[in-house]
N, C-alpha and C positions, 0 to 999 in steps of 0.2 A: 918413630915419629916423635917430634917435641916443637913445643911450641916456642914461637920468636917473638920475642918482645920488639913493641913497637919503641922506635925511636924517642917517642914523647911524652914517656912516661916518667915518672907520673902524669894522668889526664886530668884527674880529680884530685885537688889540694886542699886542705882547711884555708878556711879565709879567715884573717885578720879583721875584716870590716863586720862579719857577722858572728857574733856570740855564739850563735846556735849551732854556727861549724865550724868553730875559730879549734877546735885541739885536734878534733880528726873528721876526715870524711873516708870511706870505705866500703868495701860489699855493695858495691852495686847490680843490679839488677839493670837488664834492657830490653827495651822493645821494640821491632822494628816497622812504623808502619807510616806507607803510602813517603816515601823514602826519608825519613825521620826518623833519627832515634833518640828516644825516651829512655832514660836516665834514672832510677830510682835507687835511693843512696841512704846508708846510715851518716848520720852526721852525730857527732859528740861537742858539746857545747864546751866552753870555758869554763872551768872547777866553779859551783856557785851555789850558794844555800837553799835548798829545796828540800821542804818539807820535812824541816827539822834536822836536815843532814848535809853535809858538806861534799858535791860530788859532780861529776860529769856527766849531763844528764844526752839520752840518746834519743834523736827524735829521727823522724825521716823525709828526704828533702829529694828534690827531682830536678831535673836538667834537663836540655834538649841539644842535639847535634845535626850536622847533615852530613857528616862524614865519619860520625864516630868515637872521632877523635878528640874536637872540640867541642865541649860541653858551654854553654851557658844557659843565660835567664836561672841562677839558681833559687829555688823557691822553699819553702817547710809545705811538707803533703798532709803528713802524720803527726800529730802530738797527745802524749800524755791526757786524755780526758777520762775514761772510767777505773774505776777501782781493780781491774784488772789488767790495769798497762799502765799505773801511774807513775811507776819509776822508771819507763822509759819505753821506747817502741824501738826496735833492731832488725838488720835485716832483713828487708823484702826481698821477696820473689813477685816481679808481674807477669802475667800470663793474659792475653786477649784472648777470651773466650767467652762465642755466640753475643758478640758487639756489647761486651764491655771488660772493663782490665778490674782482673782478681790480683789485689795485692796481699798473700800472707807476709807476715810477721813475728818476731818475736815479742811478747807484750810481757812485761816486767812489772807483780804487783810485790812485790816487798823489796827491803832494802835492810841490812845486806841484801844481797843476793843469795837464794836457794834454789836448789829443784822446785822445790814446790810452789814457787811464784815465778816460775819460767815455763809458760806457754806459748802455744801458736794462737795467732789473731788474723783477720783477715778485715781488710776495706774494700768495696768496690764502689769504683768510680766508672763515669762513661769519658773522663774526658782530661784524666790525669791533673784536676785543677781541684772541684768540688769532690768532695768523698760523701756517698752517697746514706752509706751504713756503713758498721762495724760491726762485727762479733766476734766474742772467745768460742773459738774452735776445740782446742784437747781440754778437757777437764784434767791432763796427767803433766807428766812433763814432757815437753817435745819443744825442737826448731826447726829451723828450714825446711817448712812445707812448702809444694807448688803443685800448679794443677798442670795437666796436660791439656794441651791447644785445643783439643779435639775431642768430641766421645769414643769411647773404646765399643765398639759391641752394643752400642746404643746407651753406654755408661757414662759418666762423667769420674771419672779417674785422679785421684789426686796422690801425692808422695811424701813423705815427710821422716823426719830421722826423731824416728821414740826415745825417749829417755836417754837422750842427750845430754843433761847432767847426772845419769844416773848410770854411769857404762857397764857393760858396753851398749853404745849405742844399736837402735835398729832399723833401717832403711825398711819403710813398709810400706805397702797399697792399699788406699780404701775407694772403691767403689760405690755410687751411689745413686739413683735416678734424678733427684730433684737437688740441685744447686743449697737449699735450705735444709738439707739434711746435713750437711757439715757442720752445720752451727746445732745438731741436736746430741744433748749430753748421752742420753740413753745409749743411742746409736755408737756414740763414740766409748764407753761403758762397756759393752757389747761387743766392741771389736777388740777393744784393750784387754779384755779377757783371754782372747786369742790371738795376739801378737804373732806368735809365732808364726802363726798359719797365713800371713798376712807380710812378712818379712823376705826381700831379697838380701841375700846371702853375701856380702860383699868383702868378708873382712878375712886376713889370712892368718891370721894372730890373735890368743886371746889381749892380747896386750897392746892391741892396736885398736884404731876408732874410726867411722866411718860417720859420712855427712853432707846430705845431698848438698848438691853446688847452683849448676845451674838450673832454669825451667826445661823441662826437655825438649828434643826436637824433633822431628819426626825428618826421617832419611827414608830413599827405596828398601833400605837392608834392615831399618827397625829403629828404633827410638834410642838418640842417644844423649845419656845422662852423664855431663861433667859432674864431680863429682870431688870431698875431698879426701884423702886418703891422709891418716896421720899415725907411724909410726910410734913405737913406742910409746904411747898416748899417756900410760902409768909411771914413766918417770920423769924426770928432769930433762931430757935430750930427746923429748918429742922432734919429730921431721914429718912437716908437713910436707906434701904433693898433694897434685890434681891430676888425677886420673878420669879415662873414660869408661863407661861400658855400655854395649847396644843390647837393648831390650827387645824379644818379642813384639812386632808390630800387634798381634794379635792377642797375643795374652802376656803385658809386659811384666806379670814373676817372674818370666821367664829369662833366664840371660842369653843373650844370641854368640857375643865375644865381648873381651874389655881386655885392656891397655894389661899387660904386667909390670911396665915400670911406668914412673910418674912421666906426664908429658912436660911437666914443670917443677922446681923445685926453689926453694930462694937462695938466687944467687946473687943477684944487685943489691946494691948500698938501700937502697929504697924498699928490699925485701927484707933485708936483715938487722935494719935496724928503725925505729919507733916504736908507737906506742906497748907494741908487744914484739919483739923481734923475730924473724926468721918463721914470718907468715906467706904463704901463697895461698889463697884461700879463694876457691871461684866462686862465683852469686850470678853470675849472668852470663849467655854464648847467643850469638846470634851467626846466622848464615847469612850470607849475599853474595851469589853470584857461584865463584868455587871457593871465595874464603870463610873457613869459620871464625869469628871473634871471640876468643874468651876474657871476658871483665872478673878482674879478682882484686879482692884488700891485702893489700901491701900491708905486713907488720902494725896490722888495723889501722892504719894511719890515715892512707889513699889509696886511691883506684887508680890501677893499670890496664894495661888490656895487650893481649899476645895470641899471634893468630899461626895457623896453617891454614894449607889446599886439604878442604873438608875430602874429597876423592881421595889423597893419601891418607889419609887416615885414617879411612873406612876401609882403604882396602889392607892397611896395615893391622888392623883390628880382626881382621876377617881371611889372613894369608894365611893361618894357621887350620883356617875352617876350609874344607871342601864341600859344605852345605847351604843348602839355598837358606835366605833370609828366614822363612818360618818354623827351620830344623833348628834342632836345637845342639849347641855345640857345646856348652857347659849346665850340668844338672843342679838343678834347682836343689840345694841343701835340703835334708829332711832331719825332723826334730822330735823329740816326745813332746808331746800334747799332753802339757798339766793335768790334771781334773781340777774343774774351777772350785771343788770344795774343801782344796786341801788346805791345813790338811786334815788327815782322816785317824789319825789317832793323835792323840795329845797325851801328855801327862795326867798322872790320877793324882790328886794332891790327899786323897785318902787312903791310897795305899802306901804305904813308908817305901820300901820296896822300888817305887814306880813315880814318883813326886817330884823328882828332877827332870829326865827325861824320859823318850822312847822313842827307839829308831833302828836302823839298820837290819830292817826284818830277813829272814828266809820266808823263801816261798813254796807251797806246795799244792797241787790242782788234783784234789780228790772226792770222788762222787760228787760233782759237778759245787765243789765250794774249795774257795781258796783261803787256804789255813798260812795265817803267819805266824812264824815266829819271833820276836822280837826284843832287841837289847833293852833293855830297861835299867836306869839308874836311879838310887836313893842320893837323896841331898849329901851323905859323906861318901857318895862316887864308888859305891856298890854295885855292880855290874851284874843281872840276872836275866832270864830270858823270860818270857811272859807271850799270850799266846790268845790271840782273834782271830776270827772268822769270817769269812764275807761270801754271800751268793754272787754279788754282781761285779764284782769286782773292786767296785768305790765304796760303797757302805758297810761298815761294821757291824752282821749280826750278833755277836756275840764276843764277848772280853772276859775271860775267866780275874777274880781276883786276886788269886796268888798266881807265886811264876810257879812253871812246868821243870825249870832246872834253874840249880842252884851249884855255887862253887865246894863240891866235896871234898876235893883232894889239895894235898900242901900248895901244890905248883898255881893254883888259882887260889888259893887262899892270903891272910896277910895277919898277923897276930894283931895288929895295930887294930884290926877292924874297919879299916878306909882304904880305899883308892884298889882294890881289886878287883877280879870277878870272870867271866865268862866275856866273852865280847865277838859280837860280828859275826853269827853265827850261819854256815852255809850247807842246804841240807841236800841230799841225793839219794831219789829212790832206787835202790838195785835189789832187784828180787822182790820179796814180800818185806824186804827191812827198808831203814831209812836212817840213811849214816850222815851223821853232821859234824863238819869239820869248823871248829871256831878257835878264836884267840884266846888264849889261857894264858893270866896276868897277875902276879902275884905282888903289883909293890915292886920289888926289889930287883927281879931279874930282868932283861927282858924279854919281852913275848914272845912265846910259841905256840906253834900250831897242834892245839890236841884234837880227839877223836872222841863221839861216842854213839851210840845206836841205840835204835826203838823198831820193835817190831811193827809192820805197819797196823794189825789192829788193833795193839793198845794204843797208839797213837790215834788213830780213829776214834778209839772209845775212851780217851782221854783216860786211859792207865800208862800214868809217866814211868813206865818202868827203862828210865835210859840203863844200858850198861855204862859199865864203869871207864872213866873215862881214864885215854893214853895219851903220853906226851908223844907226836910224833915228827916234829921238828929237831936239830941237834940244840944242845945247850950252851946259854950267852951268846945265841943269833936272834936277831929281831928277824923272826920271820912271823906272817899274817898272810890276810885273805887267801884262801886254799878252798880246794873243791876238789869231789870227785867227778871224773865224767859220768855220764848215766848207763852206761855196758861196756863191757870190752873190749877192745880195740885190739887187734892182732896177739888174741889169747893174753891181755895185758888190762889192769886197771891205772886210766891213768887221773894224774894227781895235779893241781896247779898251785903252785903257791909264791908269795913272794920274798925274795932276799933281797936286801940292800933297795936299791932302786928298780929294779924289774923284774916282771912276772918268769917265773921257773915253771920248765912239764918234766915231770917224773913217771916213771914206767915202775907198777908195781906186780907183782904176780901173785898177791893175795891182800885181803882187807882182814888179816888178823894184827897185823902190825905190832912184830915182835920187839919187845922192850931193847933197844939199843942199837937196834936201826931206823933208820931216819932220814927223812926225807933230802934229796937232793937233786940229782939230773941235769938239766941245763938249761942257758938262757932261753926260752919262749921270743919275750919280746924288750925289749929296753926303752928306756925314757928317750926323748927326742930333742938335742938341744932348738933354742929358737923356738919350740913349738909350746903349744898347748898345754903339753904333757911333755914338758922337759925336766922335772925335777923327778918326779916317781910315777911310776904307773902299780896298778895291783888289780887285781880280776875285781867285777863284781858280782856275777851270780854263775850258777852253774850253765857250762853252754847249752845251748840249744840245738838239736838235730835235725838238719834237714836233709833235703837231697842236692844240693848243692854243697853242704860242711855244713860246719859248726859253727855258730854265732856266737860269739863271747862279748860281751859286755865288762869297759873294764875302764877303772877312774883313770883321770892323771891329772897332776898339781903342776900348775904352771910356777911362774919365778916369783910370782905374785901371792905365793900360797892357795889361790881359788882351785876346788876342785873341779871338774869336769868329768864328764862318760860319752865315750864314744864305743865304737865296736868294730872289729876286728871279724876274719872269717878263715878258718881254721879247715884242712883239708880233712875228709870224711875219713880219710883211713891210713892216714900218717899228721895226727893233729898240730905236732912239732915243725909242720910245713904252713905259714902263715898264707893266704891265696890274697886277699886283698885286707889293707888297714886304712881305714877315714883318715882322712887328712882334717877333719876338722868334729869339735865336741858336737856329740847331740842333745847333752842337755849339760848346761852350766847355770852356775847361781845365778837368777834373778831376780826371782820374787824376796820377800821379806823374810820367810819363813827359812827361807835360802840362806840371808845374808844375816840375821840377827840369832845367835842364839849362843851354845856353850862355844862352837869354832865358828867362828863368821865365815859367810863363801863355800859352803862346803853340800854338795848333794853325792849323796854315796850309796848306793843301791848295795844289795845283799840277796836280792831274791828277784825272780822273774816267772811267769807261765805263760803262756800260750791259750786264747784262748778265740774261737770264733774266727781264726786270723790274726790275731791280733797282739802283740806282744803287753800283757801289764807287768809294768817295770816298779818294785816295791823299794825305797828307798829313804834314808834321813837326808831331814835339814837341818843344816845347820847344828849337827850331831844335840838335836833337842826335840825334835817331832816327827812322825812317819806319815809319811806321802807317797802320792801313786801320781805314775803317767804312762800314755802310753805311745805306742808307737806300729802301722801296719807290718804285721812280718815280711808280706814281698815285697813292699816298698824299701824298707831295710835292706831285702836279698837282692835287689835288684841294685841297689847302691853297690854293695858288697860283689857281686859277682863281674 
């Protein structure tokens, strides 16, 4: 199914006679009622000096039709009045709801333009003439908010795409009883902390962008959200489309089905070329009768509008489903849940040692407290491991001052005194010992994967007595993150590590690991072009056993360099048989702690346990601080199986 542009488009054009929409009009919004439709339009004025600066300022402007098609009486709705919109007001969404029209917006306080002065704003009026109030809605950065028509559940429902200048963007839901709880910061504070938990899942690509479109609408089979879909969003040859998908009439996280390919894309002279070229971008749909309308900004310029028989395209949406409307046909993405105090260890700018960073811990879950181990760097990029405690998971009881191990042998050593060390360290209890396999980095060579071991009660009783440690990687291979599994597998220890671009499984028949043999085996799993994880994957912690298989946890570097962790599930008793792979990351850089530090973009786990149910996933940002999140284990297996 795809939509047909109507004959006479463009509907909405800049006018010559009015300043205020003499360069573009675009992104309309509509509303259909008592058989009238209402019009709500970004307009951009003629380049003109405001407020110290030379620029096109956006205000918002409304029209009226009886057929749709033809717009007049164009009026200004919206402008420019508080310190939180005064460089400009963009894109409404209106929405009639409980007799009167909620118009969000984008409101614009600084100039340039940033994230941080690009919010959601909301007016309502009774009567599309006087605007009754205004408030700033997100304290954060967000656009294209709308409400839904209707209470959900006795709720009032609204949608909005997060951090919109800050990508990837995220399509989220907030629910609320009282219409004046939108405009409260706390509340929105409160939710923003939890995004995730709060996000429908719509994007296929970490390289691609999502952005609601239209207000939604409510059909017999579920709620359906146009919407815009934008391809490659991270380079120069973004491709936009407008896409559908129907939501849960009852709980719309939920997805019901949505479109796989765009229903639109720009192909007219009028899409592909103004203010911004090779824009299809929808802001408003309306239904009447069996046609649905969808209004979109042409190349930000002007408004068009392109319709189908709404019946086709519900049941085009929904051919692939043999479930009734309130089954669910596509699963809700599931994510690690931050802890909102991360993070939880930082740098010690009084240990030399430990002053740069710390991150990339192992993890271990004994007598009921979780011991990390973890990489620590001095300012000349000295790599050592260093070693906290925690009862509950999130809080650090205890931080020894010196590290636990240190680089003894040539192969992690460096004459120079900079840039070597220990690195990435991954531990596995078998028996009463506890064998840890990490990167050994010398300067010079590159890295391999050495060995070495602690009995488990000096470990307990903090007597670091590691043995000595083995090179057991071959030499001049970059090979890293490696683990042992946690028992034997058909009279077998096996081993994961990575070469080149993809995680390798090795079958061992003992953990003495004789000098001059060395790791090898075969491909596990490989990078993915187009995807996520199309440049390198590499394990992150040691699996996990269940009674379904093995849960592995494992990064991969998109085209973009961002790192990401998804998981994988590995059969119980042949682990070189992969049983299902996510198609999409469960935890990728967002937070700051994520995106700023030695590598930007980068969350890398090293350690994981089990606790209560519940998986805590131990890992660095931004290879500069250690952080925790977590994530349900059957909600996971239940992905996974």
């Amino acid at each position: 199914m795809v939509l047909s542009r109507d004959p006479n488009n463009p509907i909405i054009l800049p006018s010559s006679s009015n300043d205020w929409e003499k360069q573009a009009t675009f992104n309309a919004s509509v509303v259909l009622r008592e058989n009238v439709f209402q019009a709500v339009y970004r307009a951009q004025s003629a380049t003109t000096y405001y407020k110290g600066h030379s620029l096109s300022l956006s205000t918002i402007g409304t029209a009226r039709s009886n057929d749709g098609i033809h717009f007049t009486e164009h009026k200004k709705l919206i402008t420019p009045e508080y310190d939180w919109e005064i460089f400009g007001c963009e894109d409404p969404r209106i929405t009639f709801f409980e007799n009167k029209y909620y118009i969000f917006y984008t409101a614009l306080s600084q100039y340039p333009f940033n994230p941080d002065g690009i919010k959601t704003a909301l007016a309502i009026t009774s009567d599309i003439k006087t605007i009754e109030s205004k408030h700033l809605i997100t304290p954060f950065n967000a656009k294209a908010m709308t409400l839904f028509p209707q209470r959900i559940n006795g709720k009032i429902v609204a949608i909005l795409s997060a951090n919109t200048d800050l990508p990837p963007s995220k399509i989220a839901l907030i629910y609320v009883d009282h219409i004046e709880e939108l405009w409260n910061e706390d509340i929105w504070k409160r939710w923003y902390t939890y995004l995730d938990d709060h996000t429908i899942s719509l994007s296929r690509g970490a390289n691609d962008q999502v952005e609601i479109g239209a207000p939604p609408i409510k059909t017999e089979v579920g709620w359906l959200l146009i919407y815009s879909y934008i391809k490659n969003y991270h380079s120069d040859y973004k491709e936009f489309g407008i896409e559908a998908v129907l939501l849960n009439l009852d709980n719309p996280s939920e997805i019901v089905a949505r479109s796989n390919l765009p229903l639109l894309i720009p192909e007219k002279n009028y899409e592909r070329f103004g203010e911004v070229p090779n824009i299809v971008f929808p802001s408003g749909a309306v239904i009447q009768g069996d046609i649905l309308s969808v209004y979109y900004g042409a190349a930000d310029t002007s408004v068009c509008v392109a319709r189908c028989n709404i019946t086709d395209l519900l049941s085009d949406l929904m051919k692939d489903n043999k479930k009734s409307s309130n089954q669910i046909i596509a699963k809700k993405q599931i994510h690690v849940k931050r802890f909102e105090e991360n993070p939880i260890l930082m740098p010690n700018k009084e240990n030399s040692w430990e002053d740069k960073a710390v991150f990339n811990p192992a993890a271990l879950y004994e007598n009921e407290k979780i011991h990390l181990v973890y990489r620590a760097m001095s300012t000349n990029n000295q790599s050592v491991f260093g070693y906290a405690v925690s009862s509950d998971g999130f809080h650090i009881d205890e931080r020894l001052p010196h590290p636990i191990y240190v680089p003894r042998e040539m192969f992690e050593k460096n004459e120079a005194s900079e840039n070597f060390g220990c690195e990435d360290p991954r531990i596995t209890k078998i028996d009463d010992r506890y064998y840890m396999l990490y990167t050994a980095y010398d300067g010079k060579h590159p890295p391999r994967v050495a060995v070495s071991s602690i009995a488990k009660d000096d470990f307990l009783n903090q007597r670091w007595q590691w043995a000595i440690p083995k090179l057991i990687s071959p030499p001049e291979i970059d090979d890293k993150d490696a683990c042992i599994f946690p028992r034997k597998i058909n009279n077998k220890y096996i081993i994961l590590h990575r070469l080149q671009s993809s995680i390798w499984i090795d079958h061992v028949d003992d953990l003495h690991f004789y000098e001059g043999k060395y790791l090898g085996g075969n491909v596990l799993m490989e990078a993915r072009p187009e995807k996520w994880d199309s440049s390198r994957i590499g394990i992150s912690s040691v699996p996990i056993e269940t009674d379904k298989g093995w849960i592995l946890l494992y990064h991969g570097i998109d085209a973009n360099h961002f790192y990401h962790v998804s998981a994988c599930l590995l059969d119980l008793n042949d682990p070189s048989r992969i049983i299902k792979r996510l198609d999409y990351p469960i935890l990728s850089p967002e937070m700051h702690y994520e995106k700023d530090g030695q590598i930007p973009n980068v969350v890398f786990p090293c350690g994981s346990i089990v606790k209560d149910g519940v998986i805590f996933i131990y890992y660095g940002g931004a290879d500069s601080v250690l952080c925790v999140g977590t994530i349900d284990l059957n909600e996971l297996l239940l992905e996974l199986s």
